[in-house]
Backbone as a printed PyTorch tensor [residue, N CA C, xyz], in Angstrom:
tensor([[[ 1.8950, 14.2610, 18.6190],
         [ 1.5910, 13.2380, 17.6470],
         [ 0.7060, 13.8430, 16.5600]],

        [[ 0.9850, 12.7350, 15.4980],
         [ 0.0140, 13.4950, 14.2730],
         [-1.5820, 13.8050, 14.8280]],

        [[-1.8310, 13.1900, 15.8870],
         [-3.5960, 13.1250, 15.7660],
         [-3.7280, 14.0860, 16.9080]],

        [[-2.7190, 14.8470, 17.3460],
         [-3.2240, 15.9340, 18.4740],
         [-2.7500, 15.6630, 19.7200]],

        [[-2.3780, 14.0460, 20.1930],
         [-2.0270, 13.4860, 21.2640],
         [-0.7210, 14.1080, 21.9300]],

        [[-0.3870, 14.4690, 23.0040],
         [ 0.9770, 14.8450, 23.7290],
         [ 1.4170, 13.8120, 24.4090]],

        [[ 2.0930, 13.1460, 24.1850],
         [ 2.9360, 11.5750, 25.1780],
         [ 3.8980, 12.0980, 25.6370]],

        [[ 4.2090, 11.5220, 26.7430],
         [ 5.4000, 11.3790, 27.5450],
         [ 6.1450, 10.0910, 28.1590]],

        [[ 7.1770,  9.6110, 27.9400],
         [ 7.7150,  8.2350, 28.2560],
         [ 8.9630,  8.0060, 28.8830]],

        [[ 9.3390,  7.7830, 29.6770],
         [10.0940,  7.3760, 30.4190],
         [11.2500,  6.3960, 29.7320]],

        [[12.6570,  7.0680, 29.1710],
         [13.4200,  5.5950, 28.9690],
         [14.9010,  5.3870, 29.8780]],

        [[14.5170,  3.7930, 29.1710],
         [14.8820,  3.1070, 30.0430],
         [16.1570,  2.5820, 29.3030]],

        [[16.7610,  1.2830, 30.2670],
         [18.1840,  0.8910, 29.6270],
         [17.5410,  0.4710, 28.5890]],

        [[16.4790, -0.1060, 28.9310],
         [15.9370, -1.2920, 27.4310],
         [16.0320, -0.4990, 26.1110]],

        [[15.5120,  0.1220, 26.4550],
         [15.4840,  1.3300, 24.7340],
         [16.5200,  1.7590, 24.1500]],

        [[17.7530,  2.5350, 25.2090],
         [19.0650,  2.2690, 24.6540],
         [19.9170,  1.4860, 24.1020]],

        [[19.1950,  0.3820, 25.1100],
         [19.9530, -1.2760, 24.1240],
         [19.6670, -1.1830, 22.9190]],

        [[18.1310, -1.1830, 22.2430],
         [17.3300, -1.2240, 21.3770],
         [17.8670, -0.4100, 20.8050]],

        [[18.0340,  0.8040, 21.0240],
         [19.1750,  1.7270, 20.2570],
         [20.3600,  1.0910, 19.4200]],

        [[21.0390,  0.6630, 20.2510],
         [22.4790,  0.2720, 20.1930],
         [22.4640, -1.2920, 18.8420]],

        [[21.3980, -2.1940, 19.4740],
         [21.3720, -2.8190, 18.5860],
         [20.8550, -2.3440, 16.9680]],

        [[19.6370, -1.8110, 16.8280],
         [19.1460, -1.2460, 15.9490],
         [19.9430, -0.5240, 14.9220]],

        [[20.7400,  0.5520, 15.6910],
         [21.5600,  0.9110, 14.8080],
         [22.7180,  0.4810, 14.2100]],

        [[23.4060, -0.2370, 15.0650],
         [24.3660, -1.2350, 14.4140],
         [23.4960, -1.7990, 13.3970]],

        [[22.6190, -2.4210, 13.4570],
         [22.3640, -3.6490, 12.5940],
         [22.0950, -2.6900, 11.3440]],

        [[21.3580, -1.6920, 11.2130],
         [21.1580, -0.9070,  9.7570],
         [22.1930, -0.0450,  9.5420]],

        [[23.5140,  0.2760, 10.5280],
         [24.5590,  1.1100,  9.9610],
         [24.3480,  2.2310, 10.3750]],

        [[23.7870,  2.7110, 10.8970],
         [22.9110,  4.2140, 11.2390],
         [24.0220,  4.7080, 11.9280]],

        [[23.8770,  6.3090, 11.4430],
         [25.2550,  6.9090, 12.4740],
         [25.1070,  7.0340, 14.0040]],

        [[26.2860,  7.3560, 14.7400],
         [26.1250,  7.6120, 16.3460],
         [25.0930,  8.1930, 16.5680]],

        [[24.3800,  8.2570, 17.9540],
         [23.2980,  9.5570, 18.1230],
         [24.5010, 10.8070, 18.4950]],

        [[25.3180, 11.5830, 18.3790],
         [25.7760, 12.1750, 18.3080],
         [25.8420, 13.0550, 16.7080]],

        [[25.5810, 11.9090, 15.8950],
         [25.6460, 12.8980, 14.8590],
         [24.4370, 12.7930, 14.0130]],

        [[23.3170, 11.9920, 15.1980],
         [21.8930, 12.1040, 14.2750],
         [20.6800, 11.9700, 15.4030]],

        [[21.2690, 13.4200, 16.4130],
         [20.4130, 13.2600, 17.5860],
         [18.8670, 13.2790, 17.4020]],

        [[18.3280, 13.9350, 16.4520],
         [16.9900, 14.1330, 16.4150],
         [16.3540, 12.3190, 15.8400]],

        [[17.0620, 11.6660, 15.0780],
         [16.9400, 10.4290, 14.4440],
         [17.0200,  9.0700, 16.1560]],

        [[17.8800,  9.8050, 17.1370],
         [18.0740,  9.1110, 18.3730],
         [17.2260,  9.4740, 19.0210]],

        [[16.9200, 10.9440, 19.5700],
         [15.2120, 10.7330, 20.2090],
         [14.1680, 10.2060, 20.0850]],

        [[14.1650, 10.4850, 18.1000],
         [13.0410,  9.6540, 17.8710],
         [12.4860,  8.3520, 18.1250]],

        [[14.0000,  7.7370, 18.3730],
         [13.5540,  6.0930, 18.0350],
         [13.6270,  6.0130, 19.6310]],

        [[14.3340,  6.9280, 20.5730],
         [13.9250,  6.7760, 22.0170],
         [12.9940,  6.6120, 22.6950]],

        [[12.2970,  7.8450, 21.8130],
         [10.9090,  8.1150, 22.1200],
         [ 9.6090,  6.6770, 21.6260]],

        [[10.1720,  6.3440, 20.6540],
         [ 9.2210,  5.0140, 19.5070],
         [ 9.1810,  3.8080, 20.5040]],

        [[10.6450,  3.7150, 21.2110],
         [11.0060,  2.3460, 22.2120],
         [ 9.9530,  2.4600, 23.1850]],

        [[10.1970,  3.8940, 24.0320],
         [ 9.8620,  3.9630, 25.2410],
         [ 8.1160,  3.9890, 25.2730]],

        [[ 7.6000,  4.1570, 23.9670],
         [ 6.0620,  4.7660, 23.7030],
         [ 5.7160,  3.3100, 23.5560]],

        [[ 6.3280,  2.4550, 22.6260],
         [ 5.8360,  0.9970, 22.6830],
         [ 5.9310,  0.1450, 23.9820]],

        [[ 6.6230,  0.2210, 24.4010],
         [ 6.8220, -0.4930, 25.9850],
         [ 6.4690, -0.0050, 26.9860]],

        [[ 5.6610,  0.6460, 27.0150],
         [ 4.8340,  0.9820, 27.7680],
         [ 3.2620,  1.0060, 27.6060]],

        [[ 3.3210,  0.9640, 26.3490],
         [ 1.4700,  0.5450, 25.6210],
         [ 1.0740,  2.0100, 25.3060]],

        [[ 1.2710,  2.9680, 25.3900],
         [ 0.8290,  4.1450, 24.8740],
         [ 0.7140,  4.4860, 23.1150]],

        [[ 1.1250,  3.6590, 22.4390],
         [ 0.8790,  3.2410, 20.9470],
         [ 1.4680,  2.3240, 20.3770]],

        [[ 0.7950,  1.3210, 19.6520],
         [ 0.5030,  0.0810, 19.2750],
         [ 1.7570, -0.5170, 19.0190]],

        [[ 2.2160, -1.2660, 19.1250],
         [ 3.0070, -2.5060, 18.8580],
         [ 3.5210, -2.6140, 17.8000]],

        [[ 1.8510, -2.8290, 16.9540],
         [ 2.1910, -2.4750, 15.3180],
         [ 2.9540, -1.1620, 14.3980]],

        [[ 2.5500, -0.0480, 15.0550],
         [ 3.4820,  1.1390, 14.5190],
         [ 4.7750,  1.0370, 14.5230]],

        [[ 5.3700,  0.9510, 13.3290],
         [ 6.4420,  0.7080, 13.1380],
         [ 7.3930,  1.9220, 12.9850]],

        [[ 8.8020,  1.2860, 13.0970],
         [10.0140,  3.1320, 13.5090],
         [ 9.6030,  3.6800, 12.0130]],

        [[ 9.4780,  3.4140, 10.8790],
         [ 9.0290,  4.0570, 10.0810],
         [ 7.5850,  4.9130,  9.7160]],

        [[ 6.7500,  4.6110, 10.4130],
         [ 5.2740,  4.5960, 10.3370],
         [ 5.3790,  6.0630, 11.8110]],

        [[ 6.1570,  5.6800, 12.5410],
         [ 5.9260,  6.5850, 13.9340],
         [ 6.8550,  7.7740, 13.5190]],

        [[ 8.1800,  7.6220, 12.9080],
         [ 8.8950,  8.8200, 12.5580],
         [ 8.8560,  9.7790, 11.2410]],

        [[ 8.3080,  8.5480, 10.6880],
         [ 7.7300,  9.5790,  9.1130],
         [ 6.4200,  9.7950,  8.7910]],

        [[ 5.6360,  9.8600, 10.0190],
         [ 4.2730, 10.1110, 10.2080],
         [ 3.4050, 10.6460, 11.2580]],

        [[ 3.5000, 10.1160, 12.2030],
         [ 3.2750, 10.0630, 13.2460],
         [ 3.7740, 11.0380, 14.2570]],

        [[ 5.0050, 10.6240, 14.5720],
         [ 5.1300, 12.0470, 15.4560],
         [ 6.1060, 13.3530, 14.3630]],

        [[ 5.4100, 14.4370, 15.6410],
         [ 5.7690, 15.6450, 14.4960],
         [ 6.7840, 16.2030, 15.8600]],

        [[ 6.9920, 15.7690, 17.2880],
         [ 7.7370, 16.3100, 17.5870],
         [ 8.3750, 15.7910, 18.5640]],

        [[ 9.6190, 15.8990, 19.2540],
         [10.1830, 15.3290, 20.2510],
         [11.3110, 16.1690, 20.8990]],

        [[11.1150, 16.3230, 22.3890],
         [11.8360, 17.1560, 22.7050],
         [12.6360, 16.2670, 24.0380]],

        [[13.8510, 16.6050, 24.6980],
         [14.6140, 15.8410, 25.3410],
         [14.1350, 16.4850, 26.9140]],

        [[13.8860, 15.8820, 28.0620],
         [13.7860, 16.5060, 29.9420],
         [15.1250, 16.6890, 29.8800]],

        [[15.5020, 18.0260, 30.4850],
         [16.9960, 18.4890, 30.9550],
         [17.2180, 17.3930, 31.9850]],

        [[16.4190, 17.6650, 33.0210],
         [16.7570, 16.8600, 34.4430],
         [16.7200, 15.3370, 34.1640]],

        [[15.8270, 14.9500, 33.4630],
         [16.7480, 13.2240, 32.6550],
         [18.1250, 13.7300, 32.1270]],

        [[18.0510, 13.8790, 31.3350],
         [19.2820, 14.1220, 30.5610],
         [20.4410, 14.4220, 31.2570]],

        [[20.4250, 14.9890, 32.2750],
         [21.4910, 15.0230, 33.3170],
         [21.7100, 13.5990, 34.0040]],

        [[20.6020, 13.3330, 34.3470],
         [20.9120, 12.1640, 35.0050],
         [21.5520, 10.5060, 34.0500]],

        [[21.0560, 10.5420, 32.8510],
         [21.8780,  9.5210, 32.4350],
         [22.5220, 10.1940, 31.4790]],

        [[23.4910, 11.3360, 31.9920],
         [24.8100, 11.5410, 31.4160],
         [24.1490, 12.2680, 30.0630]],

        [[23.3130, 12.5590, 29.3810],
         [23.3740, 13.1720, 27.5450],
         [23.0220, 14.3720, 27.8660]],

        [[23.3030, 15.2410, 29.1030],
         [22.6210, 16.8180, 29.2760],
         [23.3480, 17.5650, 28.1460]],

        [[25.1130, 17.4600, 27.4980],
         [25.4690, 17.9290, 27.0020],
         [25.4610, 18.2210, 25.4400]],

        [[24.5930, 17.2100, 25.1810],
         [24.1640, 16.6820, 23.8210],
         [23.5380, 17.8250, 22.8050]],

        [[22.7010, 18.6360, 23.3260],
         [21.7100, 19.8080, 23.2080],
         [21.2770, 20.6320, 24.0070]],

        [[21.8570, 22.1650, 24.7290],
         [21.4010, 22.6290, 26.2550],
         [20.2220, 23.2620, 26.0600]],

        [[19.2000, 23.1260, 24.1560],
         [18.0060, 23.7450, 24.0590],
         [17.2940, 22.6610, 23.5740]],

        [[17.1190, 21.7310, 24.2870],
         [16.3470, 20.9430, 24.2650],
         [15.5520, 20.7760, 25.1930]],

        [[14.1180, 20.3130, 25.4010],
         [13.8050, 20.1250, 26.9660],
         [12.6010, 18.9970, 26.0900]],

        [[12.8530, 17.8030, 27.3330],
         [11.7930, 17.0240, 27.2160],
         [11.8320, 15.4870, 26.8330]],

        [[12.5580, 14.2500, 27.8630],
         [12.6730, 13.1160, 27.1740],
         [11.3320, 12.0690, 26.3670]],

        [[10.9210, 11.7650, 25.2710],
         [10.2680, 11.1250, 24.9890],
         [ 9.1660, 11.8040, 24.9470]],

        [[ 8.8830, 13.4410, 24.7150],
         [ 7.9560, 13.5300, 24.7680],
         [ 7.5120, 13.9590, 23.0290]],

        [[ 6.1390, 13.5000, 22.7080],
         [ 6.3310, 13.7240, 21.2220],
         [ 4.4220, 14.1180, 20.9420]]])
């Protein structure tokens, strides 16, 4: 995070939903063809629902500010199916 912080978050179906709706509703391409834009907001879901940063931070405020990085867990990523997505990635939700 911008202020030095290392998070880690756990997601869940909820966030994917949140995905799914989200991007439909603004048009946004697949996460296939805007994976770093899909972690991010993975990472934004899973960091708010869980209370690890505010409510108020908004997907704009957290991705064009806030966090500077996000990397995907292999061993998640295997498990709900996206291991193939990126094989140099490591780290779900962590930012």
């Amino acid at each position: 995070m911008s202020d030095g912080r290392v998070l880690e978050a756990r997601v869940l179906n909820t966030d994917y939903l949140r995905w799914d709706r989200t991007r439909s509703k603004h048009n946004w391409p697949p996460a296939a063809e805007a994976l770093f834009m899909y972690m991010t907001f993975l990472a934004w879901s899973a960091l708010r629902r869980e209370g690890q940063i505010a409510d108020s931070l908004t997907w704009e405020q957290f991705s064009e500010e806030a966090c500077e990085q996000v990397e995907l867990d292999r061993q998640e990523a295997e498990l709900n199916g996206t291991s193939g997505v990126d094989p140099t990635l490591e780290g779900v939700g962590r930012t």
